[in-house]
C-alpha positions as a printed Julia matrix, in Angstrom:
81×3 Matrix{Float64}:
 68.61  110.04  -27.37
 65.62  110.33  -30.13
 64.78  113.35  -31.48
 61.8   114.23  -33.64
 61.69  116.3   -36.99
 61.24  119.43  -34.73
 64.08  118.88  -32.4
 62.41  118.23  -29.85
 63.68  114.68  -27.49
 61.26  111.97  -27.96
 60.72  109.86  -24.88
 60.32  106.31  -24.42
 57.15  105.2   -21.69
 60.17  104.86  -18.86
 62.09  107.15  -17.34
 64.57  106.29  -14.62
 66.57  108.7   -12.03
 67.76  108.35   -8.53
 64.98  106.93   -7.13
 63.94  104.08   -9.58
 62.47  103.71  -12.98
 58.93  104.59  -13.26
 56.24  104.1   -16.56
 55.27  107.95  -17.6
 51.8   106.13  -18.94
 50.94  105.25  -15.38
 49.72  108.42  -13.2
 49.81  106.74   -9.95
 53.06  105.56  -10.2
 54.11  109.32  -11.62
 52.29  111.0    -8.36
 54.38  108.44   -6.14
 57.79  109.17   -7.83
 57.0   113.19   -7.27
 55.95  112.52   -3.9
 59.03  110.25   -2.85
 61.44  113.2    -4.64
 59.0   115.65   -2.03
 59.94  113.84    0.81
 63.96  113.49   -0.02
 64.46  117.32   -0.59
 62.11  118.45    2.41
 64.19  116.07    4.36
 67.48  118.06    3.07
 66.11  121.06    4.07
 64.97  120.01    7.65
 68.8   118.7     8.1
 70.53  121.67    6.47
 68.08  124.13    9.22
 69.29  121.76   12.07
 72.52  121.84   11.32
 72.73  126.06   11.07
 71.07  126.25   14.21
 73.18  124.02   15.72
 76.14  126.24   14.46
 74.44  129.61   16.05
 75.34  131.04   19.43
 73.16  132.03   22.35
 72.39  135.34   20.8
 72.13  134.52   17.34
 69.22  132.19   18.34
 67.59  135.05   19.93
 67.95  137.44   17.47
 66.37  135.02   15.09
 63.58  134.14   16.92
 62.62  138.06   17.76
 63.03  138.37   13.75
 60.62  135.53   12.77
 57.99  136.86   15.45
 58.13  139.98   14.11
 57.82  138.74   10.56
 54.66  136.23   11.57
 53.4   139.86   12.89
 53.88  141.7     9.49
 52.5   139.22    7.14
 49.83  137.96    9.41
 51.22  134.67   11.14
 51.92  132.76    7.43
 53.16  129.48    8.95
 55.79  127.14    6.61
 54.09  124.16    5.04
């Protein structure tokens, strides 16, 4: 890694993680990156809901469902996004 006189890291035009190598000088490509990242952790968190629910009983189910209609109540139906 490159640092600068100030100490702060200096970056090269690429940067590369999990899901590829993208150019930082390119703002399409940087909007497509974020958007793919989007996707993968909204898709963990879909999974990791199905799975609880799956785990709940009967009950639990209902109890959860009376709770989130009487949350949607209080704070005036805010839906998830």
């Amino acid at each position: 890694m490159r640092y600068d006189k100030n100490g702060k890291l200096i970056r090269g035009k690429n940067f590369t993680d999990a899901f590829g190598t993208i150019n930082l000088t390119n703002k399409e490509a940087k909007e497509e990156h974020f958007g793919e990242i989007c996707r993968a952790e909204d898709a963990k968190i879909v999974e990791a809901e199905r799975g609880f629910h799956a785990r709940m009983t009967q009950k639990e189910k209902e109890d959860a469902a009376k709770w989130i209609g009487y949350f949607r109540y209080m704070v005036g139906g805010v839906e998830k996004e």
